[in-house]
N, C-alpha and C positions, 0 to 999 in steps of 0.2 A: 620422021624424027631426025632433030637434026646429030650432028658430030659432037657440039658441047651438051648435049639432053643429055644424049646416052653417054658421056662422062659423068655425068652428074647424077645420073641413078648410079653408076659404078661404085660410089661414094657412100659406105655404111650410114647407114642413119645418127650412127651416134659420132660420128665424125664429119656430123653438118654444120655445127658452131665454131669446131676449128676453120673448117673453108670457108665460110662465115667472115670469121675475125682476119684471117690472111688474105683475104679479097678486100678485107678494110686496109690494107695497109697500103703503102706509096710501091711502089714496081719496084724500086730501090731497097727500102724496107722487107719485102717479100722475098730478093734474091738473098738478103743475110742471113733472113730466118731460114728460107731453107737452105743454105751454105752451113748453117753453124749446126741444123740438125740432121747433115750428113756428118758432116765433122763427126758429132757424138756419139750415132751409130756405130760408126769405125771405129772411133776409140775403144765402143764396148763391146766387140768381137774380141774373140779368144784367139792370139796370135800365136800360133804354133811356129817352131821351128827343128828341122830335126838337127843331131847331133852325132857326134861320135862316139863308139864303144867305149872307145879308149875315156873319151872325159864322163861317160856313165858309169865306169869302173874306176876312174879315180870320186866321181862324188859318191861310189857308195859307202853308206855309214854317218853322212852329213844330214841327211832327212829320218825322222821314224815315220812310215804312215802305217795309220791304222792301228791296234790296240786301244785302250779303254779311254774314252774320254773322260767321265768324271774319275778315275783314280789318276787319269794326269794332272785333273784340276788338284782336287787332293792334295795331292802331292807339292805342288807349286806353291800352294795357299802354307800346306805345314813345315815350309822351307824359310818362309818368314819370321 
């Protein structure tokens, strides 16, 4: 068996038309696609960052979390 087989079983079956459809495209074509669909990944990663006490202790008070969702709704609606 050669080195591209056994990539190519590696490859879920339901993600055979995508490889498919991107082996149709020009070499040029296939490096945007997958450039733009790292891009997008990344973008959708949750980007933490830590902070200091001090500006966690001046934002408290600025957020409510948690307590009752529909009586916030409620509320917002009978404010109109």
């Amino acid at each position: 068996m050669s080195a591209s087989e056994s990539a190519g079983n590696a490859v879920p079956e339901a993600l055979r038309p995508l490889v498919e459809q991107l082996a149709a495209l020009s070499s040029e074509q296939r490096t945007l696609v997958l450039h733009e669909a790292e891009k997008a990944a990344n973008d959708a990663k949750v980007r933490l960052r830590p902070i200091s006490w001090e500006s966690l202790k001046a934002a408290r008070g600025a957020v409510n979390l948690g307590g009752n969702a529909v009586e916030d709704c409620n509320a917002l609606y009978d404010e109109c």
